[in-house]
C-alpha positions in Angstrom: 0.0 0.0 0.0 1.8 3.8 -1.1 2.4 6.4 1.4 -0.9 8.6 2.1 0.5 12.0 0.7 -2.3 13.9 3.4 -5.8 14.9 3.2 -5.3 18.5 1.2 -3.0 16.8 -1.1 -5.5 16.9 -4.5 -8.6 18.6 -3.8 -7.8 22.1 -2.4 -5.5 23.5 -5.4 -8.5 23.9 -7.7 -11.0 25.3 -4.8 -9.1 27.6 -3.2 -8.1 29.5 -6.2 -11.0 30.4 -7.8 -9.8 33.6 -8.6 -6.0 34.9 -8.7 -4.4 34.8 -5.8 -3.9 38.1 -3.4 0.7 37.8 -3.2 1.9 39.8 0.0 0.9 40.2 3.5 -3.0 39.7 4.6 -4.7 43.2 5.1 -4.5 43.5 9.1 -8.2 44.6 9.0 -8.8 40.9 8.2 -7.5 39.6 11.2 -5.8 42.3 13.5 -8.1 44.9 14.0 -11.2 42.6 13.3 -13.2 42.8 16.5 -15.7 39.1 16.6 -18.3 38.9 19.4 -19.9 35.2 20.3 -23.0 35.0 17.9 -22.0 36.8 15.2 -22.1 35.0 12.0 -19.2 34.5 9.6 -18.2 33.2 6.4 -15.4 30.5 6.4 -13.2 31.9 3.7 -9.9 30.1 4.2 -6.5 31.5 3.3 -4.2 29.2 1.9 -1.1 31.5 2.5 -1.7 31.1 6.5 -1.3 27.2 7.4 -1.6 27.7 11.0 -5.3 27.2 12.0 -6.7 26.5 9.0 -10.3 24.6 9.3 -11.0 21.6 6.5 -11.1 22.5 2.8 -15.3 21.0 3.1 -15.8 23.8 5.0 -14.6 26.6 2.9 -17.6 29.1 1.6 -19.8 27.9 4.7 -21.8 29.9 7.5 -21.5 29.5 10.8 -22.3 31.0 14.5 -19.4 32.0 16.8 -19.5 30.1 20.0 -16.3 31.1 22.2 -13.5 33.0 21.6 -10.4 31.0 22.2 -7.1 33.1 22.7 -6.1 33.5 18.9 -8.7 31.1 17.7 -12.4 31.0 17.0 -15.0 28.1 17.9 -17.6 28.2 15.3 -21.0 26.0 15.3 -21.9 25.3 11.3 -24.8 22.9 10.2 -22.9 20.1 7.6 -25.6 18.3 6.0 -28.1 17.7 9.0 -25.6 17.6 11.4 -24.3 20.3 14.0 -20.3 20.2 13.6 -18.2 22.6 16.0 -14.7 23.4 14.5 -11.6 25.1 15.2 -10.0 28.1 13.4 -8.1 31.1 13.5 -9.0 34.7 12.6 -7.4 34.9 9.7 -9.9 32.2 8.1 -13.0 33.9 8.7 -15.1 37.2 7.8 -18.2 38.7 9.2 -21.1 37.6 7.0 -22.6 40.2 5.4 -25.8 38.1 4.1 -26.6 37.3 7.9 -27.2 39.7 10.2 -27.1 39.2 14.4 -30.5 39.7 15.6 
């Protein structure tokens, strides 16, 4: 049986760069000055320039609900398929959503 090469090895080259890529630094806006509150909803948008914290590539383009704030990293509550899945993932992986609004 060959070496496993790791789970992001052939899917995420094609659906992370949908567009052309952004080369440099991250704005700071994006994760820096960013202020996130629990219940806000976001948009998992992940940045394939930052490894650290990175959620999985089936979550990319999917809404969620902040849950805690953990130190650096966020615990968001997302609905995948019919089932309630709680992941991991750092700031620089997420933006407010603007089609939801906190009510």
């Amino acid at each position: 049986m060959r070496k496993s090469k790791g789970y992001k090895h052939r899917h995420t080259k094609n659906l992370l760069r949908k567009r052309p890529r952004e080369r440099g630094i991250a704005p700071l806006g994006r994760s820096v000055l960013q202020k996130y509150n629990t219940g806000d909803y976001i948009d998992i948008i992940i940045d394939p320039s930052v490894h650290n914290g990175q959620p999985h590539y089936r979550f990319h383009g999917k809404t969620g609900i902040i849950k805690e704030i953990r130190g650096k990293a966020l615990i968001i509550s997302l609905k995948d398929g019919n089932k309630e899945k709680t992941i991991i993932s750092r700031k620089d992986h997420v933006r407010l959503s603007r089609c939801i609004s906190k009510t």
